[in-house]
VEXKOLVEX-828079 format. One record per residue (C-alpha): x, y, z; chain; residue number from 1. Coordinates in pm, whole numbers. Example, Ala and Ser with C-alpha at 12.3 -4.5 7.8 and 13.67 -1.06 7.14 Angstrom:
! residues 2
(r (1230 -450 780) "A" 1);
(r (1367 -106 714) "A" 2);
//
This chain:
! residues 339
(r (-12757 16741 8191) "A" 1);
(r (-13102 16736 8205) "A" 2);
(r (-13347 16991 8343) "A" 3);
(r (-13523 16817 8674) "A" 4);
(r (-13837 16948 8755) "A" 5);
(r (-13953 16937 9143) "A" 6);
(r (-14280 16764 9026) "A" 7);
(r (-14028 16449 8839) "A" 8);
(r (-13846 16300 9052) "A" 9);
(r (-13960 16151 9347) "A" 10);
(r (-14192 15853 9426) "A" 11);
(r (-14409 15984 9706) "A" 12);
(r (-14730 16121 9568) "A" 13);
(r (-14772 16360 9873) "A" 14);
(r (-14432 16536 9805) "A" 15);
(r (-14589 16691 9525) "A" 16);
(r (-14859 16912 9342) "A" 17);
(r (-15176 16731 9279) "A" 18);
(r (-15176 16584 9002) "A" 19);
(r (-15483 16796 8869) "A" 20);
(r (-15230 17076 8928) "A" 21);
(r (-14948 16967 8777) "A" 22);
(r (-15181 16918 8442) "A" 23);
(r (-15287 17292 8439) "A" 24);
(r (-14877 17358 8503) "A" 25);
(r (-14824 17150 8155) "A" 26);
(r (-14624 17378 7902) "A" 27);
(r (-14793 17469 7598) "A" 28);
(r (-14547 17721 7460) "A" 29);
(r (-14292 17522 7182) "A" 30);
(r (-14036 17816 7295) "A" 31);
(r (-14055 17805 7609) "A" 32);
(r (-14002 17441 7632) "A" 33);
(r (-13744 17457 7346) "A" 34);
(r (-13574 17723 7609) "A" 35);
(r (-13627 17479 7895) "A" 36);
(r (-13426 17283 7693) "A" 37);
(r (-13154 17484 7527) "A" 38);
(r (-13285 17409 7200) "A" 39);
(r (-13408 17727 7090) "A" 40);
(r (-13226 17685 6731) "A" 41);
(r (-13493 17463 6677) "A" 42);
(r (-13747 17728 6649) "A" 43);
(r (-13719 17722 6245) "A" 44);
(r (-13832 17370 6236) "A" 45);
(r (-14171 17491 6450) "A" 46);
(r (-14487 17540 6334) "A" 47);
(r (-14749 17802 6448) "A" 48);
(r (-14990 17667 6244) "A" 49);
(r (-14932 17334 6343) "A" 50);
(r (-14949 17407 6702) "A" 51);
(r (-15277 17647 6665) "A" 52);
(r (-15439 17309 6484) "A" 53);
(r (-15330 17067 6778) "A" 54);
(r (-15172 17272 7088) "A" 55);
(r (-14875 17208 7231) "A" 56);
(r (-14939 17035 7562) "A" 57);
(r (-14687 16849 7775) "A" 58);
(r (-14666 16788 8195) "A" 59);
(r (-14363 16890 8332) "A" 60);
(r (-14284 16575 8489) "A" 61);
(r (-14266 16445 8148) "A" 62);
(r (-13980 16720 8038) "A" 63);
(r (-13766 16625 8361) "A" 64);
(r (-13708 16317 8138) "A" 65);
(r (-13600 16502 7818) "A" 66);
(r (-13204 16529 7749) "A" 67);
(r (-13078 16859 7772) "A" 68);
(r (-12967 17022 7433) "A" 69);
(r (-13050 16705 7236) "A" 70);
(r (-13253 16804 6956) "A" 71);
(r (-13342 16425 6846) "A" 72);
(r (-13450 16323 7254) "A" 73);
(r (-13765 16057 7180) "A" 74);
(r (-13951 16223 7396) "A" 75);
(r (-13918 16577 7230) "A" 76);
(r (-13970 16457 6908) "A" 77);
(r (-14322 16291 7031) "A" 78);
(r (-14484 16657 7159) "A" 79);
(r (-14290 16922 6923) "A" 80);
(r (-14513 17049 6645) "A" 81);
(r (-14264 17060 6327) "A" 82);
(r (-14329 17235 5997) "A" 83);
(r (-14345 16808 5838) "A" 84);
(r (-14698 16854 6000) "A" 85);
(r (-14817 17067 5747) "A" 86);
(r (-14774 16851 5478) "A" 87);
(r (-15035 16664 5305) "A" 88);
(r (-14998 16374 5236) "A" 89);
(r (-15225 16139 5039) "A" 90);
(r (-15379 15864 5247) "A" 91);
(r (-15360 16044 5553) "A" 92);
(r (-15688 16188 5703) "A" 93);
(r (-15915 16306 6000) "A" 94);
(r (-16028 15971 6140) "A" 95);
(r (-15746 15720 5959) "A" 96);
(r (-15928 15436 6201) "A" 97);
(r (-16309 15524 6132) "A" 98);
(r (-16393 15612 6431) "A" 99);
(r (-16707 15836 6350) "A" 100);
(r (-16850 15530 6124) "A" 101);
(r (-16865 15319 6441) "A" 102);
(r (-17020 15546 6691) "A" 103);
(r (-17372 15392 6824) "A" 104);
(r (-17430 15719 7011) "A" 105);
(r (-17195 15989 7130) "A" 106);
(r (-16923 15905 7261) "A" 107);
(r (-16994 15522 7202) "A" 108);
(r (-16781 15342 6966) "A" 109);
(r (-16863 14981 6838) "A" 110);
(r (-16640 14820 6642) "A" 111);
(r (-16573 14441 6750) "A" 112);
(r (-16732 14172 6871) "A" 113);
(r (-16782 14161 7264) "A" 114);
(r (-16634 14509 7358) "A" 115);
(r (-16712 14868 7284) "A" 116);
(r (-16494 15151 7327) "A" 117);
(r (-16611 15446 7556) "A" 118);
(r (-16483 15835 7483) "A" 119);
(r (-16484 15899 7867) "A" 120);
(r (-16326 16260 7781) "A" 121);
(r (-16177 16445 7519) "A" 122);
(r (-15863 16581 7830) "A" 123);
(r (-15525 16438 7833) "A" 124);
(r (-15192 16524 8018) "A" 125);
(r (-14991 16536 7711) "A" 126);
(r (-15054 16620 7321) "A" 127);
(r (-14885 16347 7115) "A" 128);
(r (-14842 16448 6772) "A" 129);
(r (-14896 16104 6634) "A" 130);
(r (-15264 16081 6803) "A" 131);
(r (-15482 15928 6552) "A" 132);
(r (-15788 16107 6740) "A" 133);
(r (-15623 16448 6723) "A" 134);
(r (-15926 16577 6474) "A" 135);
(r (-16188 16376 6676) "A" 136);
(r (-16506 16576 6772) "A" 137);
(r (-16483 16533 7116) "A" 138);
(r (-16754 16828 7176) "A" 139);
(r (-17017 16631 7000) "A" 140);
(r (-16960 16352 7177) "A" 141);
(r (-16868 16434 7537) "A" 142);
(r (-17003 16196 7817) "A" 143);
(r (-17291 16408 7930) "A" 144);
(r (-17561 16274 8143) "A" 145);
(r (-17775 16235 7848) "A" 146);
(r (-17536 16081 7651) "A" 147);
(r (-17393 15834 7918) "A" 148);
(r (-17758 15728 7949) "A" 149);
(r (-17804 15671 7578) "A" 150);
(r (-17452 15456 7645) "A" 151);
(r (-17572 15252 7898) "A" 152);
(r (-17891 15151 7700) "A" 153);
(r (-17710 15076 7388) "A" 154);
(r (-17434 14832 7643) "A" 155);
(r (-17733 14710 7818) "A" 156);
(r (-17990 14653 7510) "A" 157);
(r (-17670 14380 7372) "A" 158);
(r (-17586 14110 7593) "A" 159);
(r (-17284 14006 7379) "A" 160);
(r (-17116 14285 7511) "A" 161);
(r (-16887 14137 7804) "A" 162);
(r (-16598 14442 7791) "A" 163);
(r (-16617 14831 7803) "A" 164);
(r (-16304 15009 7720) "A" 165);
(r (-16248 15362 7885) "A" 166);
(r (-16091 15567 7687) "A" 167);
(r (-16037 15938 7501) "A" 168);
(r (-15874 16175 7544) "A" 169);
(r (-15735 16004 7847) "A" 170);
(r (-16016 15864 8136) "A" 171);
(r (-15746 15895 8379) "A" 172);
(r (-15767 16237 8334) "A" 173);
(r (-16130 16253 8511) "A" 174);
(r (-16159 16294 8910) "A" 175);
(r (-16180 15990 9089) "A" 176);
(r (-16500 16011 9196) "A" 177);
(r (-16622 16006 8828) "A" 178);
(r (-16463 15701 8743) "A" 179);
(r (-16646 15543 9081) "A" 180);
(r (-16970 15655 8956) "A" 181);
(r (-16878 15548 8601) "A" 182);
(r (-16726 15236 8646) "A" 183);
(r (-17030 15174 8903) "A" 184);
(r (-17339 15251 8584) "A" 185);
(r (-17140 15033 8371) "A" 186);
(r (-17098 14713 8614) "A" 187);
(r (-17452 14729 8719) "A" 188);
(r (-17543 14609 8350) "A" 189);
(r (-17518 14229 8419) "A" 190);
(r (-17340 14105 8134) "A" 191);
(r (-17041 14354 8156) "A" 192);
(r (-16800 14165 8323) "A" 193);
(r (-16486 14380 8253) "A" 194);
(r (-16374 14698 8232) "A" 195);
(r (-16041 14809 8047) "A" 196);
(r (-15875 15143 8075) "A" 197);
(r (-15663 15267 7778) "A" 198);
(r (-15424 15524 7954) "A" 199);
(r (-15067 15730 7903) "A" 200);
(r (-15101 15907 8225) "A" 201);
(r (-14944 15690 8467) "A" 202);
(r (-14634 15754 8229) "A" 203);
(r (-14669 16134 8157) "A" 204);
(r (-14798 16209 8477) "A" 205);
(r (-14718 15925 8756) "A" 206);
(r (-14881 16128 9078) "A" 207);
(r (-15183 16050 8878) "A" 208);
(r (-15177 15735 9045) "A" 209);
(r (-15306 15820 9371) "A" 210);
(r (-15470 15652 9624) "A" 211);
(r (-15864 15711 9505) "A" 212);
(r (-15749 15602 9173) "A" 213);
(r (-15597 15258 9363) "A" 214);
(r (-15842 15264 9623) "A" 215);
(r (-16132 15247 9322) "A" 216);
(r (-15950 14951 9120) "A" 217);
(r (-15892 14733 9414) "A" 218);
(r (-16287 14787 9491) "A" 219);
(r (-16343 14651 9120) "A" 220);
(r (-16510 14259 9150) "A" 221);
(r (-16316 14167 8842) "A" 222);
(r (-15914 14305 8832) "A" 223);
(r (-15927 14581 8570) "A" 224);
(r (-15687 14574 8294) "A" 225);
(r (-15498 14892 8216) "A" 226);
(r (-15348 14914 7899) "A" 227);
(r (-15088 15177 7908) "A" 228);
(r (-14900 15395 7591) "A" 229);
(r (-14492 15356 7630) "A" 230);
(r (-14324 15422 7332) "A" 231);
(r (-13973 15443 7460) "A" 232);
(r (-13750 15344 7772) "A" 233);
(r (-13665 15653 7839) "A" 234);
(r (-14016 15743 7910) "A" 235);
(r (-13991 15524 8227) "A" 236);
(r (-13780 15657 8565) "A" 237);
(r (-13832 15583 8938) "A" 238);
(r (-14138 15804 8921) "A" 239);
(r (-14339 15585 8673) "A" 240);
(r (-14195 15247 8813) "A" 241);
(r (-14376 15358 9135) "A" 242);
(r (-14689 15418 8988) "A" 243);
(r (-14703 15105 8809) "A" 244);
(r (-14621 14923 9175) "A" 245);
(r (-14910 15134 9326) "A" 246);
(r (-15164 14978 9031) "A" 247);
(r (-15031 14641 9065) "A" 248);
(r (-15085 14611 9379) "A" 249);
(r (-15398 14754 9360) "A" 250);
(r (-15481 14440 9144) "A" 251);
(r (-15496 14588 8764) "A" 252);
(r (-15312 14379 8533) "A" 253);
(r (-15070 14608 8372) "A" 254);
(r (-15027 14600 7950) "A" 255);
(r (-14896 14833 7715) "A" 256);
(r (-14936 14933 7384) "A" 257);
(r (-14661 15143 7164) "A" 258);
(r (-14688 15299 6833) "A" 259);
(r (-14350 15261 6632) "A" 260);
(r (-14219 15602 6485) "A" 261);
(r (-13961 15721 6298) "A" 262);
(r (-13685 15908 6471) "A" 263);
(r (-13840 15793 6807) "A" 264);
(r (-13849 15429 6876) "A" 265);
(r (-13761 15314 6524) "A" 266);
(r (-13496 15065 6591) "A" 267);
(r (-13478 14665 6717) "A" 268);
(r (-13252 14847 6998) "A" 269);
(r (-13492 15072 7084) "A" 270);
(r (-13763 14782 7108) "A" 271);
(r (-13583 14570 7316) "A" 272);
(r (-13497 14811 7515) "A" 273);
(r (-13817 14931 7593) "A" 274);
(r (-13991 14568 7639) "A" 275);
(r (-13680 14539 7906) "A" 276);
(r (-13775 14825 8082) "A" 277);
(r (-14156 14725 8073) "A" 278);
(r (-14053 14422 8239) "A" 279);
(r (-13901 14597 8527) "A" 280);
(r (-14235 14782 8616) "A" 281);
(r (-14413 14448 8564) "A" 282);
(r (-14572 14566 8235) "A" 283);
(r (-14666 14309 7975) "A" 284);
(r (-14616 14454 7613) "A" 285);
(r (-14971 14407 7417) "A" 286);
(r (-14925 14567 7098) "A" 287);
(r (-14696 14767 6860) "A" 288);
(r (-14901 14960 6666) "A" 289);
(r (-14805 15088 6303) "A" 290);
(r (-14904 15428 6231) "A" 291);
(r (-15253 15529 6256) "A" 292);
(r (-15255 15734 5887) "A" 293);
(r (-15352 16068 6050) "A" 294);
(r (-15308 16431 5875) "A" 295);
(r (-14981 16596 6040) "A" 296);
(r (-14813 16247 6134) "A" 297);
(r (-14703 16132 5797) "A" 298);
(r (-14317 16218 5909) "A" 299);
(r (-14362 15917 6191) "A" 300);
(r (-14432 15691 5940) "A" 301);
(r (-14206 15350 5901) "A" 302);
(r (-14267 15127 5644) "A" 303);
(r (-14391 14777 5630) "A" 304);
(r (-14075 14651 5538) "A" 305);
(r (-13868 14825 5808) "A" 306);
(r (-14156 14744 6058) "A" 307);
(r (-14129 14376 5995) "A" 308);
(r (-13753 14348 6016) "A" 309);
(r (-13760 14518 6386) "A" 310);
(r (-13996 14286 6483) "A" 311);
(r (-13830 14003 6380) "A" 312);
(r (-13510 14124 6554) "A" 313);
(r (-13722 14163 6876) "A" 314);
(r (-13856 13803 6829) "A" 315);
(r (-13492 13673 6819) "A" 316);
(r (-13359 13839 7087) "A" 317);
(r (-13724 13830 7347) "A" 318);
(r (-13884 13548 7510) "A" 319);
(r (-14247 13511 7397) "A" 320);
(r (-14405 13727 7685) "A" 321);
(r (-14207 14042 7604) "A" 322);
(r (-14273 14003 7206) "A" 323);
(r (-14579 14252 7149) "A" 324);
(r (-14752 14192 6830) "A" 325);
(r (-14717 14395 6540) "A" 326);
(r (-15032 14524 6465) "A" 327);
(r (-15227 14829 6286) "A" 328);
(r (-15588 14920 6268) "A" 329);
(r (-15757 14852 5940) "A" 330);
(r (-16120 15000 5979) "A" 331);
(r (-16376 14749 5917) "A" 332);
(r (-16185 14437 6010) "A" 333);
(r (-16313 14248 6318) "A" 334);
(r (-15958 14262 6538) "A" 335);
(r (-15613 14466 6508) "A" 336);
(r (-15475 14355 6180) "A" 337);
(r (-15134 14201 6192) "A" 338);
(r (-14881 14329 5974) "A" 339);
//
């Protein structure tokens, strides 16, 4: 049976902590969540090193989901930091997407036509092992003042620039009234049209949804697309099915993106299963993302070979709008690569 947390289960944002709260709550000791848990023969297969290099972070909301005494749960498997991080592994890096080769300033990143990618923050609700910007510099290239300005000039000095992408770290995990003031600098330059917001939060932390965060996408003048990061069904309960009502029908056109990972999500089962459950909170899936080649996730990994044979289960069994392409980031090509 699984360990319910008062912040999990219910829909109604008021019967809880704030969600700013319930992020300093997160756990960030692998024992005492492996306790939580009853796992605590799992401690051998921990790292200290590995969780001194990338902390341990995880909202408790997001435990209330984990099965009790299984040591494979999906969701476990996505935050623990194992002793298989430690490895290295050749072709595995730092920045496995070149991130740092496309800045334009800090913070900025350019990398395809029409859109640039903005590193709102380097804060998120949850540490996923996998992250391919787990080594990023996020201290040289926080959005300060000065660097938001030298943002804006670079968006505003190319007029082929139609899209800015929030993302981190998690911009979710900002106040609301930064994202008002954000979102309002970057619509004032006339040829951005669009703004996109990469998040996990409203999955990891639903209460995060709250009504500045709706009352600020409805006031958009185009709907804004949020792109959210599901990797498994059993990520979504009542909790995050609510959330995703609240920013539908605050007008953002829901997506999500997934990153396929062995011993999490690695099945045709487990991907139908999850585009299913997307459905059901009116979530389109986008992409499914091979592994980004980052040092400490090379035990994630799934080959090509494997990769392609899910997918082609999922097309079989899917109708067209819940078949995500199968994708992975190949720095210096001009879109996601499909595999």
């Amino acid at each position: 049976m699984a360990i319910v947390s008062p912040h999990a289960r219910a829909c109604d944002p008021a019967a809880h902590a704030d969600w700013q709260t319930q992020m300093q709550q997160a756990v960030s000791d692998p024992l005492q969540l492996l306790q939580r848990l009853g796992l605590e023969f799992l401690l051998p297969e921990l790292s200290a090193s590995a969780a001194r290099q990338f902390r341990l972070r995880v909202p408790l909301a997001y435990v209330s989901r984990m099965r009790h005494g299984d040591s494979n749960d999906p969701l476990l498997r996505q935050v623990l930091p194992l002793t298989a991080e430690m490895q290295d592994v050749a072709g595995f890096s730092d920045d496995p997407v070149a991130d740092q080769a496309h800045l334009r300033v800090p913070g900025l990143i350019h990398k395809y036509h029409g859109r640039v990618l903005l590193i709102c923050t380097g804060s998120c609700a949850i540490n996923c092992r996998y992250c391919f910007r787990r080594a990023f510099p996020y201290s040289d290239n926080s959005i300060s003042p000065q660097h938001l300005q030298a943002a804006l000039r670079y968006i505003a000095a190319d007029d082929s620039i139609h899209e800015v992408i929030l993302s981190g770290g998690d911009p979710l995990s900002l106040a609301n009234h930064k994202l008002v003031q954000l979102g309002a600098a970057l619509l004032a330059i006339g040829h951005v049209r669009q703004l996109r917001v990469h998040t996990r939060l409203p999955v990891v932390l639903p209460d995060r949804v709250d009504s500045g965060l709706c009352d600020w996408l409805q006031g958009l003048p185009q709907p804004a697309v949020v792109v959210l990061h599901c990797n498994h069904a059993r990520e979504i309960d009542t909790s995050v099915r609510a959330a995703c009502q609240r920013l539908r029908a605050a007008g953002a056109m829901l997506l999500n993106q997934a990153v396929l990972l062995r011993g999490v999500n690695d099945s045709c089962a487990d991907q139908i299963e999850l585009a299913q459950a997307l459905l059901g909170c009116g979530v389109l899936p986008y992409y499914l993302h091979q592994l980004d080649r980052v040092s400490g996730a090379s035990h994630f990994l799934v080959a090509d070979d494997r990769a392609k044979s899910i997918h082609a289960g999922m097309r079989a069994a899917l109708p067209g709008y819940l078949l995500p392409q199968l994708v992975r980031d190949v720095p210096g090509a001009e879109a996601k690569s499909p595999v």
